[in-house]
MARMI-177192 format. One line per field, with one value per atom (N, C-alpha, C): y, z, x; residue in one letter; atom name; residue number from 1. Coordinates in Angstrom, 2 decimals, always signed. Each point is the difference from the previous one (the first is absolute). Layout:
BEGIN
Y	Y:...
Z	Z:...
X	X:...
fidren	A:...
kemi	CA:...
kolse	NUM:...
***
This chain:
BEGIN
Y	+15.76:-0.46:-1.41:-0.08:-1.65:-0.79:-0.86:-0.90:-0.89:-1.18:-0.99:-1.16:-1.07:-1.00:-0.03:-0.51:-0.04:+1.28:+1.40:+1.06:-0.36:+0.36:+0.21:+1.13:-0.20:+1.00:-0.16:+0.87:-0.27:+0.76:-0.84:+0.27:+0.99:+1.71:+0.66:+0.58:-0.56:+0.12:-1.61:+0.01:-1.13:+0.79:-0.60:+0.53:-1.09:-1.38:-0.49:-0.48:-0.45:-0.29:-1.24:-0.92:-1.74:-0.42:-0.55:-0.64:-1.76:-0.12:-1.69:+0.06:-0.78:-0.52:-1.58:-0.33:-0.85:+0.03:-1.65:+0.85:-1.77:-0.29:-1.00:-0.51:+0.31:-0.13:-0.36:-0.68:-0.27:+1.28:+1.17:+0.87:+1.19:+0.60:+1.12:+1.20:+0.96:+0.96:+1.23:+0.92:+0.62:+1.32:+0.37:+1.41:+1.04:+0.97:+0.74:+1.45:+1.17:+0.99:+0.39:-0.18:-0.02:-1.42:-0.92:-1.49:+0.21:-0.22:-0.18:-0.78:-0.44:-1.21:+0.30:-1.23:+0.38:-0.65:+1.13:-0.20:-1.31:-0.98:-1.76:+0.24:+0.64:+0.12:+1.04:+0.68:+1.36:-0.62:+0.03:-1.14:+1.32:+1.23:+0.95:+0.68:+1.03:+0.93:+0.91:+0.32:+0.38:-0.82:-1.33:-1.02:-0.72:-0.50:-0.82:-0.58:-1.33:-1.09:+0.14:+0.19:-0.06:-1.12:+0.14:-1.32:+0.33:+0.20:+0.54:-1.43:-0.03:-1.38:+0.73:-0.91:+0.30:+0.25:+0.12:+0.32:-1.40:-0.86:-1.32:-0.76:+1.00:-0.56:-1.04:+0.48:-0.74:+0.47:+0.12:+0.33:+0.07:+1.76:+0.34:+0.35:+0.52:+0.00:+0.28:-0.30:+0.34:+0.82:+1.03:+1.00:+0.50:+0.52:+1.04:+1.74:+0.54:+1.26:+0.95:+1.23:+1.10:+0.98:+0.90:+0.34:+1.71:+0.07:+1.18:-0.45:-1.20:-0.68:-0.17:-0.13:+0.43:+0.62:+0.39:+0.45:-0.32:+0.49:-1.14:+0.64:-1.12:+0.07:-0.57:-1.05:+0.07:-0.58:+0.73:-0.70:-1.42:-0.41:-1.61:+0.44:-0.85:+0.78:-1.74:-0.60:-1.11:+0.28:-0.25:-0.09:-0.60:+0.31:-0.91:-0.39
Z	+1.38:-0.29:+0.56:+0.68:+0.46:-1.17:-0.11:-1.46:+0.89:-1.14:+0.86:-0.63:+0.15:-0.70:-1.42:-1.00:-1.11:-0.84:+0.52:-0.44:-1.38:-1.04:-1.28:+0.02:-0.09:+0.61:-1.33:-0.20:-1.08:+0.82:-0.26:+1.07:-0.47:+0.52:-0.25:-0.43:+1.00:+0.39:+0.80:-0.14:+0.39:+1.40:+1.09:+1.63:-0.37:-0.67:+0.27:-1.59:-0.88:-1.26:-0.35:+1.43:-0.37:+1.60:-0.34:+1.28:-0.43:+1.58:-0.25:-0.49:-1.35:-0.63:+0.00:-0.10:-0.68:-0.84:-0.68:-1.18:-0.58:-1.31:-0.99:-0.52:+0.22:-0.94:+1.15:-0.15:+0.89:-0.10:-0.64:+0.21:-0.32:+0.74:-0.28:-0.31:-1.23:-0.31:+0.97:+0.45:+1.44:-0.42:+0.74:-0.36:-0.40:-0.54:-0.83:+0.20:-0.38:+0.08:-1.25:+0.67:-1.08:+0.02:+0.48:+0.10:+1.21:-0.95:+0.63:+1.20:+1.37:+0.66:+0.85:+0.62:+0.91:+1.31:+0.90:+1.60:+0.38:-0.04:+0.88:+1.37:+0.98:+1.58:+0.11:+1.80:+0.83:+0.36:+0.16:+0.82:+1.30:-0.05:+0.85:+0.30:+0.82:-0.14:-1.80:-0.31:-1.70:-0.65:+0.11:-0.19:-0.93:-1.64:-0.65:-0.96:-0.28:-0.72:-1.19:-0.73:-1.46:-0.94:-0.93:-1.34:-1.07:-0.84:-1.82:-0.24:-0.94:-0.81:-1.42:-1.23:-1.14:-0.58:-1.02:-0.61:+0.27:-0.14:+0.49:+0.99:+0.75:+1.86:+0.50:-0.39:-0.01:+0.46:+1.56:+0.76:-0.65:-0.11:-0.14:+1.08:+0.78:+1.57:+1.17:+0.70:+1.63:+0.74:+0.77:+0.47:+0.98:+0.97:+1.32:-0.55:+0.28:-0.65:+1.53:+0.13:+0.68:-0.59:+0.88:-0.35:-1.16:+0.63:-1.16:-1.43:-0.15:-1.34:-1.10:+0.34:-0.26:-0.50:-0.68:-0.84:-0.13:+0.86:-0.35:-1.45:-0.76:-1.18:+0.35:+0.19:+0.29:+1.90:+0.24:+1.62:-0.44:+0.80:-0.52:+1.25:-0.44:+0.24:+1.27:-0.04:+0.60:+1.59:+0.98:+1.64:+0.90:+0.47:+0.65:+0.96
X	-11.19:-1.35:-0.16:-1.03:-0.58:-0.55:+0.49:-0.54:-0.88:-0.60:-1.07:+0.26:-0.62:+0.42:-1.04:+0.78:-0.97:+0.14:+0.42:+0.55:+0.92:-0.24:+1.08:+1.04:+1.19:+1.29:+0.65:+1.07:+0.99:+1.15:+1.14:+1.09:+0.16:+0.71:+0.45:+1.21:+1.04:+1.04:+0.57:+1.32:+0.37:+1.34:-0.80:+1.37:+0.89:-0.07:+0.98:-0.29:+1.44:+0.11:-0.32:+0.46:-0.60:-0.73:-0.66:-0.42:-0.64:-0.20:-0.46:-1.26:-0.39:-1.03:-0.24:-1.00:-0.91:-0.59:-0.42:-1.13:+0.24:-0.49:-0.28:+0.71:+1.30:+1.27:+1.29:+1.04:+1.12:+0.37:+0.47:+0.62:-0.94:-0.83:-1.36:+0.56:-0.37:+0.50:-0.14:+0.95:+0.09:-1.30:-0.24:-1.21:+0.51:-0.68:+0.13:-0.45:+0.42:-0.94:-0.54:-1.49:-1.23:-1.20:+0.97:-0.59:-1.94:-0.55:-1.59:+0.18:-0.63:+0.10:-1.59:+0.14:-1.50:+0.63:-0.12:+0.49:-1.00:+0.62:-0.28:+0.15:+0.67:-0.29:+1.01:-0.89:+0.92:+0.81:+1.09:+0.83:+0.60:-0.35:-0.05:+1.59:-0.34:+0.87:+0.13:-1.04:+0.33:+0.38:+0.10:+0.28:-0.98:+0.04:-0.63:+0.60:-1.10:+0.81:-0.81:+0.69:-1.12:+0.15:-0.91:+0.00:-0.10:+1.33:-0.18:-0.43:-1.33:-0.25:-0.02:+0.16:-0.30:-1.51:-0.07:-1.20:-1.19:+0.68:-0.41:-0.40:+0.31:+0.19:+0.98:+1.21:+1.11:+0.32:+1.32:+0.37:+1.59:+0.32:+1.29:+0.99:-0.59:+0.60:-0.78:+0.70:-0.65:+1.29:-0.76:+1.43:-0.72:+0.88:-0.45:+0.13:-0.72:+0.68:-0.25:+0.38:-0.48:-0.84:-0.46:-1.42:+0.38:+1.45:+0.35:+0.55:+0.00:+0.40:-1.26:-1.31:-0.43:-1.52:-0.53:-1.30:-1.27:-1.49:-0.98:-0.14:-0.54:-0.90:-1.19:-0.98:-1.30:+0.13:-1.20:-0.15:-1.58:+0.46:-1.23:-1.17:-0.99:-1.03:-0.61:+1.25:-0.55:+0.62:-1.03:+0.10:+0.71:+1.37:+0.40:-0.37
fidren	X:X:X:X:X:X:X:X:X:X:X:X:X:X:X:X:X:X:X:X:X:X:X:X:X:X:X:X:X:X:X:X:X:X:X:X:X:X:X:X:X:X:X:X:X:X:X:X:X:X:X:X:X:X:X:X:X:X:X:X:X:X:X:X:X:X:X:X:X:X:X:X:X:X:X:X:X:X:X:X:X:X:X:X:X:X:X:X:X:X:X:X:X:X:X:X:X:X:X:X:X:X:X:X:X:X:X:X:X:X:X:X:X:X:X:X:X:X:X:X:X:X:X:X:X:X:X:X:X:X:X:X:X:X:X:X:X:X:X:X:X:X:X:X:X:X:X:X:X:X:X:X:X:X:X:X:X:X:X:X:X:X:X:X:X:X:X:X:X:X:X:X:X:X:X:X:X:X:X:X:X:X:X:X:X:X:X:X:X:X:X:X:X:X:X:X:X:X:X:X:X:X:X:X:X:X:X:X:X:X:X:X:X:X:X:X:X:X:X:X:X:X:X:X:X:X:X:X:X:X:X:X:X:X:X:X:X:X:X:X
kemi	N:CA:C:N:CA:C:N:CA:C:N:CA:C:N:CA:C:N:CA:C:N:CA:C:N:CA:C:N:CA:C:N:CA:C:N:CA:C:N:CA:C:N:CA:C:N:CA:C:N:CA:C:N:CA:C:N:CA:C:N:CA:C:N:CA:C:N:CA:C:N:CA:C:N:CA:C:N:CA:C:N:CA:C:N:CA:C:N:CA:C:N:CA:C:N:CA:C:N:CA:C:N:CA:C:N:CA:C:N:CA:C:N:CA:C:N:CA:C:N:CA:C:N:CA:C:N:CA:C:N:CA:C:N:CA:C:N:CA:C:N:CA:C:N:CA:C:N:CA:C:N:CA:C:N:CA:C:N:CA:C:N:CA:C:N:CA:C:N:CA:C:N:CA:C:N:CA:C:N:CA:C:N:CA:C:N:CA:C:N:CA:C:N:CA:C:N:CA:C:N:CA:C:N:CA:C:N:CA:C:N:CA:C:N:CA:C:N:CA:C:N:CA:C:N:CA:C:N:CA:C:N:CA:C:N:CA:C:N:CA:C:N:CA:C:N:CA:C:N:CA:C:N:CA:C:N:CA:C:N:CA:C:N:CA:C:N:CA:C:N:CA:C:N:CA:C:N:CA:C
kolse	1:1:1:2:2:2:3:3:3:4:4:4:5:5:5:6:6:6:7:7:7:8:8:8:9:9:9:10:10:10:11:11:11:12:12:12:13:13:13:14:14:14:15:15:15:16:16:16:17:17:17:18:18:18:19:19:19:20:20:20:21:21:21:22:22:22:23:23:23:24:24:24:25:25:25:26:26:26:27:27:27:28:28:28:29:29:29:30:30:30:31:31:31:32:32:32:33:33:33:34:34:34:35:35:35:36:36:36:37:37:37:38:38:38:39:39:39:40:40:40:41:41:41:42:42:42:43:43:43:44:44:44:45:45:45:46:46:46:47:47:47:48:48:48:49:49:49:50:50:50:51:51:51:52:52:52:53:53:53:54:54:54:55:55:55:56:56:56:57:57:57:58:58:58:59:59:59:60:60:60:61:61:61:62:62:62:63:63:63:64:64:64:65:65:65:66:66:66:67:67:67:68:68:68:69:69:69:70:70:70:71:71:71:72:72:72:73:73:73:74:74:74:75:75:75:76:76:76:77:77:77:78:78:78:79:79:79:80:80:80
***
């Protein structure tokens, strides 16, 4: 599936168990399957970087994922 930016995903599946994060915290809790995020940019090749924030808009991580990892839940209705 082609995602877009602004798209709401929830990882599905994890291809790899840890990967490099970012996020709000010196040590950002790694992603999850089930974790909500909203794809922040294509970075291409099936290739995307997403952003779990909290309920708050607090930034829990930032991660690259592939496009079989996972799930839309809403598509955004805003134009790139």
């Amino acid at each position: 599936m082609l995602f877009q930016v602004d798209d709401t995903v929830r990882v599905a599946r994890l291809l790899e168990a840890e990967r490099e994060v970012t996020g709000s915290v010196d040590v950002p809790p790694q992603p999850r399957v089930g974790d909500t995020a909203t794809i922040a940019a294509d970075v291409g090749e099936g290739i995307y970087l997403l952003e779990c924030c909290t309920d708050d808009g607090v930034l829990r991580w930032m991660a690259e994922f592939a496009a079989e990892e996972l799930s839309l839940i809403d598509r955004s209705d805003v134009e790139s």
